[in-house]
C-alpha positions as CSV (number, residue, x, y, z in Angstrom):
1,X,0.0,0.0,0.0
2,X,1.6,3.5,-1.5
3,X,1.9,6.2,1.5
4,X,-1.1,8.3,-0.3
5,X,-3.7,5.1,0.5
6,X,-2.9,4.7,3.8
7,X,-2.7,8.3,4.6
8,X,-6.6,8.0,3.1
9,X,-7.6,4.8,5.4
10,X,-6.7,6.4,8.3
11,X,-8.6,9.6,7.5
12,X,-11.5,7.7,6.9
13,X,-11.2,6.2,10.1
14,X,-10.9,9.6,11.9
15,X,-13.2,11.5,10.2
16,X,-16.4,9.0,8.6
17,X,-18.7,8.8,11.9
18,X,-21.7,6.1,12.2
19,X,-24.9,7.5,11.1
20,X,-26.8,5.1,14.2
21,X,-24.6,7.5,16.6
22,X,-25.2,10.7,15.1
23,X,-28.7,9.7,15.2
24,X,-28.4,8.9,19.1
25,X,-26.4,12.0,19.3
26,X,-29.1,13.8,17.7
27,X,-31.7,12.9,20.0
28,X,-29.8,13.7,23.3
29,X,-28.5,17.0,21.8
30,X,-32.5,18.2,20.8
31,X,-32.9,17.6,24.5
32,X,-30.4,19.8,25.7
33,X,-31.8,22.4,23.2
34,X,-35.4,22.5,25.1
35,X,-33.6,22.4,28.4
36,X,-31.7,25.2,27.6
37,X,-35.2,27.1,26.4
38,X,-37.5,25.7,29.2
39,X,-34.8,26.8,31.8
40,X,-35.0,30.3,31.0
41,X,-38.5,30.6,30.1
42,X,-39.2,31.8,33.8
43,X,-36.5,34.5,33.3
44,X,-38.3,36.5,30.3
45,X,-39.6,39.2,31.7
46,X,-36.8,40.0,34.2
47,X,-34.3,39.0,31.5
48,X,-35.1,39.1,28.2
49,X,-37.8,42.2,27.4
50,X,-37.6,45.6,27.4
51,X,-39.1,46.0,31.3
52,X,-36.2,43.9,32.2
53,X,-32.6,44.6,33.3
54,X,-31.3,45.0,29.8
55,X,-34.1,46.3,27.4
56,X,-33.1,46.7,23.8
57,X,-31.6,50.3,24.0
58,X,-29.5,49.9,26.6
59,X,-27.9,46.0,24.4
60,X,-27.0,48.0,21.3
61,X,-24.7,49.8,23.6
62,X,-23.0,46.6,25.0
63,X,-22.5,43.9,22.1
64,X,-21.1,44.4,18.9
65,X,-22.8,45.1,15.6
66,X,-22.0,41.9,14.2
67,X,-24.3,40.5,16.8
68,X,-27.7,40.1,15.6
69,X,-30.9,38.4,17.1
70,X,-33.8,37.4,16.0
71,X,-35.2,38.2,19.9
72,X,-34.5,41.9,19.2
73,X,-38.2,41.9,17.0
74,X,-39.9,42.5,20.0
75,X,-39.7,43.9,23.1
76,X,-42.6,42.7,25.0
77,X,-43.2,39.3,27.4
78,X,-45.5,37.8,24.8
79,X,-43.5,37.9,21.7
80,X,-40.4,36.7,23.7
81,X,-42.5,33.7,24.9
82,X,-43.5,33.3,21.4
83,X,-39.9,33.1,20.4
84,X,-38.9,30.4,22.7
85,X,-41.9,28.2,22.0
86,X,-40.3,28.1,18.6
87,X,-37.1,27.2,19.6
88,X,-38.6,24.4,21.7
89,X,-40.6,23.5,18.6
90,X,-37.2,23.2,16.6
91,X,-35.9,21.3,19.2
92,X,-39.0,18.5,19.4
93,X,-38.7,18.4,15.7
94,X,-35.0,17.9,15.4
95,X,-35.6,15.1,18.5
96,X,-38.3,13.2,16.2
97,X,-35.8,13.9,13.6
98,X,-38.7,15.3,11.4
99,X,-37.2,17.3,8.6
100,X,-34.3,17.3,10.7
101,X,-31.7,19.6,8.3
102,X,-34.4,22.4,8.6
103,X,-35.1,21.9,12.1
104,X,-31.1,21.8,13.3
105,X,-30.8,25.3,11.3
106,X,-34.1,26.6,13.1
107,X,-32.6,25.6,16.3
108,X,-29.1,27.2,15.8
109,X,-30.4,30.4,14.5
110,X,-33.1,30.6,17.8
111,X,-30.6,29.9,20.3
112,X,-28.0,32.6,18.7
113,X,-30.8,34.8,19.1
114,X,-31.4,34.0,22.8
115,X,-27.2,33.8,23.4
116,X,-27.3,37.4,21.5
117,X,-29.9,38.9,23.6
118,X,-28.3,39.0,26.7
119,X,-25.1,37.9,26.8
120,X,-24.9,37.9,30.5
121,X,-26.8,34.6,30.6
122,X,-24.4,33.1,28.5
123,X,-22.0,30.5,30.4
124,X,-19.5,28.8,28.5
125,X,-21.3,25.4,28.5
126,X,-23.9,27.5,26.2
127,X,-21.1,28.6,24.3
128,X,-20.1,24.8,23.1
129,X,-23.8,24.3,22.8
130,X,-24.4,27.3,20.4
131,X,-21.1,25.8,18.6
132,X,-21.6,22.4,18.4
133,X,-25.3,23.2,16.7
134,X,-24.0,25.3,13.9
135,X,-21.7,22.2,12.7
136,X,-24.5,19.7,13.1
137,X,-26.2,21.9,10.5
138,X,-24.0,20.2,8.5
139,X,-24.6,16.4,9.7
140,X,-27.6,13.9,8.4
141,X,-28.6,13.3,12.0
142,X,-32.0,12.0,10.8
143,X,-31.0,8.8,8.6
144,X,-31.4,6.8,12.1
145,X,-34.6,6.5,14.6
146,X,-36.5,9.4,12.8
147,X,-39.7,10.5,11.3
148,X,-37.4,11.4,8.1
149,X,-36.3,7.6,8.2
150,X,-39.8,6.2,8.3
151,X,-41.5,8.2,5.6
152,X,-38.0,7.6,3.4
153,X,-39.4,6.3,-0.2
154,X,-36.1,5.0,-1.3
155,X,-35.4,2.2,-2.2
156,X,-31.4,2.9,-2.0
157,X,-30.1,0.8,1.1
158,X,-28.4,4.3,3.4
159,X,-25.2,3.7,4.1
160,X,-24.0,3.2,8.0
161,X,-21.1,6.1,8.0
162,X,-20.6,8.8,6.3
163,X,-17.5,10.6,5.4
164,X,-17.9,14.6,4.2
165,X,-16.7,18.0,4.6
166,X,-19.4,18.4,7.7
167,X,-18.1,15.4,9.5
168,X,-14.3,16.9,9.1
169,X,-15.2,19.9,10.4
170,X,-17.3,18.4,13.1
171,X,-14.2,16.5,14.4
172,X,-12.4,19.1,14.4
173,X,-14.0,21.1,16.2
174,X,-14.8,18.9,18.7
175,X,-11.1,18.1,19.4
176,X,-10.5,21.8,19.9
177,X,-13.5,22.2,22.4
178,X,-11.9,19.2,24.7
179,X,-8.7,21.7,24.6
180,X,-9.6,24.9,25.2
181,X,-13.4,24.3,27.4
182,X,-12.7,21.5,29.6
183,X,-13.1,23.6,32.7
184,X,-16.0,22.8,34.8
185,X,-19.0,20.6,35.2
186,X,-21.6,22.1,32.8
187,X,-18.9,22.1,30.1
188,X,-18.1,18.3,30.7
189,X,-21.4,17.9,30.5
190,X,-21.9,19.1,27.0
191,X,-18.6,17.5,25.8
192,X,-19.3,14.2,27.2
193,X,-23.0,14.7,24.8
194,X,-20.3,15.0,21.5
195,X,-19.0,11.9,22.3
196,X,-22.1,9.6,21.5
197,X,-21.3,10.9,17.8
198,X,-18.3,9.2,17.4
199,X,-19.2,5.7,18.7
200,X,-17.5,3.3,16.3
201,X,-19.4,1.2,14.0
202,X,-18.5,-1.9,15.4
203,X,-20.7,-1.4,18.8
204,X,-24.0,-1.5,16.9
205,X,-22.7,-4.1,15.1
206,X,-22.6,-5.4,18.2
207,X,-26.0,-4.7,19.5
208,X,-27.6,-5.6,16.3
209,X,-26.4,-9.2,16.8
210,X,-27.3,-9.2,20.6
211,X,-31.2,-8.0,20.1
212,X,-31.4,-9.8,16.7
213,X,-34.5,-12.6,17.7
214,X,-36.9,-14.7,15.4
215,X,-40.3,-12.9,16.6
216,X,-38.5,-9.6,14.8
217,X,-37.5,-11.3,11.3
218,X,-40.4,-13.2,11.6
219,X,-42.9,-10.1,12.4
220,X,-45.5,-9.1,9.3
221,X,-47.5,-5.7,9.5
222,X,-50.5,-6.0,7.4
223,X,-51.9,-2.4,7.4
224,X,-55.1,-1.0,5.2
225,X,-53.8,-0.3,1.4
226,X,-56.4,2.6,1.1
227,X,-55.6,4.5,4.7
228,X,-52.5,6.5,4.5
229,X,-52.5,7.3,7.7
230,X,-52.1,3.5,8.4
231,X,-49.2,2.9,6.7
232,X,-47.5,6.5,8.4
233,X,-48.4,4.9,11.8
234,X,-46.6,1.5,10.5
235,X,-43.7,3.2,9.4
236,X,-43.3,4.7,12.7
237,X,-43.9,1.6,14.9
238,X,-41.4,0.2,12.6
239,X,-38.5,3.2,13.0
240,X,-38.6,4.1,16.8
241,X,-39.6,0.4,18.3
242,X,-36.3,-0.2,16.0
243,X,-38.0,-3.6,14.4
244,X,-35.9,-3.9,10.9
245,X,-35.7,-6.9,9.2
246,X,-39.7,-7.0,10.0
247,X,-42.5,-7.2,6.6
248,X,-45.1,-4.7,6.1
249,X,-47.4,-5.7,3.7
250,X,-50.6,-4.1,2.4
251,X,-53.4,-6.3,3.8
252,X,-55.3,-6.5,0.3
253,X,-52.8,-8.5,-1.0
254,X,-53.8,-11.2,1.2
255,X,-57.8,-12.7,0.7
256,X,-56.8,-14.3,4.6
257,X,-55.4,-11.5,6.0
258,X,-58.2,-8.7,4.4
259,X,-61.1,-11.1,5.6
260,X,-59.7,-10.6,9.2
261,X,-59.1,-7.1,8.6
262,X,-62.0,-6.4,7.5
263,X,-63.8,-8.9,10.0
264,X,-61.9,-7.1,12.8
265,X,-61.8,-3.4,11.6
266,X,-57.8,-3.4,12.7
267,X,-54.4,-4.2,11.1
268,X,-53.3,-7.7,11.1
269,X,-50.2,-8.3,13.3
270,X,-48.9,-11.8,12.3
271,X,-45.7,-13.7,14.2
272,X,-42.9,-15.9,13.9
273,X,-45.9,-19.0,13.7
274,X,-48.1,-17.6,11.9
275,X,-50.5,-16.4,14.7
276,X,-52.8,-13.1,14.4
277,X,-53.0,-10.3,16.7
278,X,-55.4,-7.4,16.3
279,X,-56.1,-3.8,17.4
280,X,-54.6,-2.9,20.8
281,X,-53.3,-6.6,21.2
282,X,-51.5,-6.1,18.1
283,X,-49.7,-2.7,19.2
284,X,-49.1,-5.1,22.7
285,X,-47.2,-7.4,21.5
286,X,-45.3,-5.6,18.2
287,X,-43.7,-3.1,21.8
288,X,-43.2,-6.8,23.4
289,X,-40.6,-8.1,20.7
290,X,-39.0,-4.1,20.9
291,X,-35.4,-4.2,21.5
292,X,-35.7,-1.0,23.6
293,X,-39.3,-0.8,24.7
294,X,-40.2,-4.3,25.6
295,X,-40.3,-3.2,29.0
296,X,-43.5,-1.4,28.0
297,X,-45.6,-4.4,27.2
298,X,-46.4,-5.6,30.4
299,X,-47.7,-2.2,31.5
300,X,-49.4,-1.6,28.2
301,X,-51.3,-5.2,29.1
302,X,-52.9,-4.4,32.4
303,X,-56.6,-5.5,31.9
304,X,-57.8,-1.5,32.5
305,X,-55.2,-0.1,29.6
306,X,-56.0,-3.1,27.7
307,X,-59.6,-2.0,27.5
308,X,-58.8,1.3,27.7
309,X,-56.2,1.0,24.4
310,X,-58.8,-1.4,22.5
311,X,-61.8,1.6,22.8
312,X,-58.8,4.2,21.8
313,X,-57.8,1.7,18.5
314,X,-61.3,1.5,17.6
315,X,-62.5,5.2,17.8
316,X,-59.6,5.6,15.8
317,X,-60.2,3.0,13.1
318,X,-63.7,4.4,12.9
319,X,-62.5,8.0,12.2
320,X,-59.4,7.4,10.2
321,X,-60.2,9.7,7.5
322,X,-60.5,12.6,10.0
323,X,-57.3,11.6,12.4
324,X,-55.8,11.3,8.7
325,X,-55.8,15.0,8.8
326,X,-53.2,15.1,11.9
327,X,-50.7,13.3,9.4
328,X,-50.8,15.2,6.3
329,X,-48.2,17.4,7.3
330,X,-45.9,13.8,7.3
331,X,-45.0,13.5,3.9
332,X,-43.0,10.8,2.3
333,X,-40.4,11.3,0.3
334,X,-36.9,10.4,-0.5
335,X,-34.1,10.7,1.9
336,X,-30.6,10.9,0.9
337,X,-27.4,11.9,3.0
338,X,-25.1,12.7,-0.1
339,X,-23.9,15.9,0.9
340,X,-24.0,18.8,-1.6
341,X,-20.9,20.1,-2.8
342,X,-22.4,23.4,-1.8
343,X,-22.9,22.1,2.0
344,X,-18.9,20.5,1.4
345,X,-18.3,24.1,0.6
346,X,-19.3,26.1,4.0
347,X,-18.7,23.4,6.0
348,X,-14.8,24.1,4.6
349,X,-15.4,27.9,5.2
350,X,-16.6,27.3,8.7
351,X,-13.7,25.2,10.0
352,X,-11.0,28.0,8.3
353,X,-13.0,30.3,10.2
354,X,-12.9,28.0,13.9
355,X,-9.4,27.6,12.9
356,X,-8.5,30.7,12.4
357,X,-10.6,32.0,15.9
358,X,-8.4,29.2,18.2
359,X,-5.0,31.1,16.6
360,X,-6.5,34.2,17.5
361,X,-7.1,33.2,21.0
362,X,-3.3,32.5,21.0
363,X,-1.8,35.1,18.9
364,X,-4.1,37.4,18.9
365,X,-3.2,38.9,15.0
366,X,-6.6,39.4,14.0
367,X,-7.5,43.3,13.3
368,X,-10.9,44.2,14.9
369,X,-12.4,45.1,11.5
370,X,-11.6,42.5,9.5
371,X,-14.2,41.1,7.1
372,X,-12.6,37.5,8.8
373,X,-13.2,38.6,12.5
374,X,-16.7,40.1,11.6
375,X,-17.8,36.5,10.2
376,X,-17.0,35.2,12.9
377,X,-18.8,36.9,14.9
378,X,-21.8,36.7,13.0
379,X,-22.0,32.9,12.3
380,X,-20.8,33.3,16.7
381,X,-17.8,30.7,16.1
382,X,-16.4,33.3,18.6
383,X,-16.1,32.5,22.6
């Protein structure tokens, strides 16, 4: 093997990360993002409008022009609390991984806009939050245990790493942070968080062979060909119960299976044997045979939620058209984590930027109105 080769292997060892993690990173990170919201909501009126400590006038005066903030609109308690709803919107999107790309960039530009607005508030913790969202932007955190996953139409096989300009960036960024921020609990905190994105491969290789069972590769979903919002629910079950390897089926390609659908007014849950489950006894024992929430089934079969779930399943399997309606906004479509050149691109121009911040932090050789300095302090790469 010629130098050049195996100075390529090992960057693709150091620098393709497991989409699995960056999906179990993504999840943990959208909960940091609410927590981050909901623990300041309380402070809004003292904090964050202008009948607070710092009202609008007075910040002009006290962060620099490059600073800008969405949270500077209004001044009043009511459109601040409007604000952060939508950041903790973003946030429970980007944790369902629903449109996730668009969600991670809603998120990063709502809490710049909250970090902007006072910058009292800001600890350094928030500072490697703020950070480590703008180069998620350029991750596909939702090809793993998301709502973008389960309405994915492709029928290309997603890879399990990826290798791009956002993951080099990512890394090294990362690396830096661990250098320069590793100075107290709340920081640690956050760092340890960036970790679960570079778990290796080989652990969920790992996991898939310890939870890999015969009720799982044996499991068929027959849902209702003509209710859309059947097959969206499938998907789902499928996705976050983390059941692949299981067959869904449209029910009207079975005379069997329809009579019993149609018989039962429910989907048609067959296992390993061959044996039938329907409506809420269905959803029982597909959680059962869940490599994460099996723990769920034996709750979810007490004889009161048991009747409970059945009456639930059947009001909604006599209204499906109208509980449609809640699902329209889920839209399948194709999913791919090809990275555009133009994503390649900024991801480049945002790690020579972080680059070049860290040498200013130690050389300090950056003129204060530089076109380089003031992007930095827009896209706040700065600390």
């Amino acid at each position: 093997m010629n130098l050049g080769r195996y100075i390529y292997q090992k960057l693709l060892i150091i620098f393709k990360l497991d989409l699995r993690s960056l999906a179990l990173f993504r999840i943990c990170l959208a909960l940091f993002i609410m927590a981050s919201f909901l623990s300041r909501f309380h402070l809004i009126a003292d904090y964050y409008s202008d009948g607070g400590s710092l009202p609008r006038s007075e910040l002009i005066n006290v962060i620099s022009s490059e600073y800008w903030s969405l949270n500077l609109i209004t001044g009043s308690v009511f459109g601040q609390q409007i604000l952060f709803i939508i950041g903790i919107f973003a946030a429970a999107l980007l944790l369902m991984g629903y449109r996730t790309q668009l969600a991670t960039i809603i998120c990063w530009v709502m809490l710049l806009s909250l970090h902007n607005r006072n910058p009292s508030l800001v600890a350094s913790s928030d500072d490697i939050l703020r950070i480590v969202i703008f180069w998620v932007m350029f991750l596909p955190l939702g090809a793993y245990y998301s709502c973008d996953r389960a309405l994915n139409t492709s029928n290309q096989p997603l890879p399990q790493a990826v290798i791009s300009g956002g993951t080099i960036g990512f890394t090294f960024q990362i690396v830096l942070l661990w250098i320069f921020y590793f100075n107290n609990v709340d920081s640690l905190a956050i760092l340890l968080l960036t970790l679960l994105a570079f778990i290796p491969g080989f652990v969920w290789i790992f996991l898939d062979k310890q939870t890999y069972s015969k009720e799982i590769s044996g499991l068929v979903i027959n849902y209702d060909r003509d209710c859309g919002f059947c097959k969206k629910v499938v998907c789902f079950l499928q996705t976050f119960l983390i059941l692949s390897g299981v067959t869904i089926r449209e029910a009207q390609a079975n005379p069997s299976i329809y009579a019993d659908m149609e018989k039962y007014n429910s989907w048609v849950i067959e296992d390993y044997r061959g044996e039938r489950y329907f409506k809420w006894y269905g959803i029982v024992y597909v959680v059962s045979i869940s490599p994460v929430l099996w723990w769920l089934a034996p709750i979810l079969s007490i004889k009161p939620l048991m009747k409970l779930g059945n009456k639930i399943y059947e009001t909604i399997a006599n209204n499906r058209r109208l509980i449609g309606n809640f699902t329209r906004l889920f839209l399948f479509h194709s999913q791919s984590i090809q990275p555009s050149s133009l994503l390649n691109s900024l991801a480049i121009l945002g790690l020579t930027l972080t680059l070049i911040n860290y040498l200013e932090l130690v050389f300090n050789f950056i003129p204060e109105s530089s076109i380089i300095n003031s992007l930095i302090k827009i896209l706040r790469l700065d600390t």
